[in-house]
Structure formats: structure tokens, C-alpha cells
C-alpha positions as CSV (number, residue, x, y, z in Angstrom):
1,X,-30.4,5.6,0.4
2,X,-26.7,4.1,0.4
3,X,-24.2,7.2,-0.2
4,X,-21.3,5.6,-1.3
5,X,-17.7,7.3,-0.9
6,X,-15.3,8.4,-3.7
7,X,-12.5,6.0,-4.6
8,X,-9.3,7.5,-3.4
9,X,-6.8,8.3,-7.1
10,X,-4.4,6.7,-6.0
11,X,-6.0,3.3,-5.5
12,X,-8.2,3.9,-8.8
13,X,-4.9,4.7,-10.8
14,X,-2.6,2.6,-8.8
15,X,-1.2,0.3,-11.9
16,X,-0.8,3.7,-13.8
17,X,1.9,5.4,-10.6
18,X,5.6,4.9,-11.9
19,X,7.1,2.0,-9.5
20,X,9.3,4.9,-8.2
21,X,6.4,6.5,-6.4
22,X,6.1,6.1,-2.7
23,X,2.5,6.3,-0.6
24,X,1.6,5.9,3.1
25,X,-0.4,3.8,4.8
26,X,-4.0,3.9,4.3
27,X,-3.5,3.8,0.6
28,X,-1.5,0.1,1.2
29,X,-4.5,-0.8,3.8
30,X,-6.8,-0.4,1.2
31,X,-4.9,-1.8,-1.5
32,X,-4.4,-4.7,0.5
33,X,-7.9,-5.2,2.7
34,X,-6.0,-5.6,5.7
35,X,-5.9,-3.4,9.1
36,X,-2.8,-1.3,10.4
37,X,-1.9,-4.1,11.9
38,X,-1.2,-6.7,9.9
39,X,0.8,-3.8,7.4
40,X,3.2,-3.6,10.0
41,X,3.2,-7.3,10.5
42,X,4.3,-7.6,7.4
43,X,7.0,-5.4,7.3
44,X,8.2,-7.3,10.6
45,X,8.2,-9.7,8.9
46,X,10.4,-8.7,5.7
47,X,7.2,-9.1,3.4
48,X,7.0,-5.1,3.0
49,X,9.2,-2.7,3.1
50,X,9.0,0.7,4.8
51,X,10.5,4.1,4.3
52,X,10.9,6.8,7.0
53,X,10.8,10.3,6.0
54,X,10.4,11.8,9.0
55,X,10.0,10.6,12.6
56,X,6.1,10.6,11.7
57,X,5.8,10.0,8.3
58,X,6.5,6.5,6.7
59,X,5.6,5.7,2.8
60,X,5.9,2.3,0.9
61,X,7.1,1.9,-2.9
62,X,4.4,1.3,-5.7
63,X,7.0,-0.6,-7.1
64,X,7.6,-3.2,-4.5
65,X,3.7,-3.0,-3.6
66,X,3.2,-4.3,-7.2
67,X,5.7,-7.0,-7.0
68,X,4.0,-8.5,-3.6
69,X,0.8,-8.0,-5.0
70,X,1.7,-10.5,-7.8
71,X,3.2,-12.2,-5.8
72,X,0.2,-12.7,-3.8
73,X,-2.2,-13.2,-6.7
74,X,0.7,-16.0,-8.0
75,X,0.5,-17.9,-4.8
């Protein structure tokens, strides 16, 4: 028997969140399929862009998520 896990909100709704909406890190590792890692290569790399609100806690904008995932899909 395969027990399958609930889809986080946020990802099922993500085209529904106001572009003003920030979220951390495993909802962008999901959204994008890619590991820790390569999320913060791509901020290195000026792809992303990160927010600090604290010393431990970094979010990303839906907004500019949804422009690089056109982006992405454009390419």
C-alpha cells in the first residue's frame, strides 16, 4: 500500500498567492524540483532573490518566483 503525502497549500494554490506574498525555502524547493543547494546557487547567482527577516529566517517573493518560473517555462 503506497500512502501518499498531502500537497502542501501553498504549492497547490501557488498561482492563486498575491505576487506580494513571501515564502521560505522548501516551498521554492518544491516548486522548483531542485535541492537546497542549487536555491542558493541561484540566488548567487542573481537568478533569485532572497529576503532576510531575521538572522534565521529567509523568504522569497511569489511574485518574482512567478516571473522566473515563466521565464523558465519560456526558455
Amino acid at each position: 500500500m503506497t500512502v501518499s503525502k498531502p500537497i502542501n497549500p501553498v504549492l497547490r494554490d501557488f498561482d492563486q498567492l498575491s505576487d506580494c506574498v513571501q515564502v521560505r525555502l522548501p516551498v521554492v524547493k518544491a516548486l522548483l524540483g531542485v535541492s537546497s543547494a542549487t536555491v542558493w546557487r541561484l540566488v548567487k547567482q542573481n537568478k533569485l532573490s532572497s529576503y532576510k527577516l531575521t538572522e534565521r529566517t529567509t523568504t522569497f517573493n511569489v511574485g518574482e518566483l512567478k516571473k522566473f518560473l515563466a521565464a523558465k517555462a519560456s526558455a
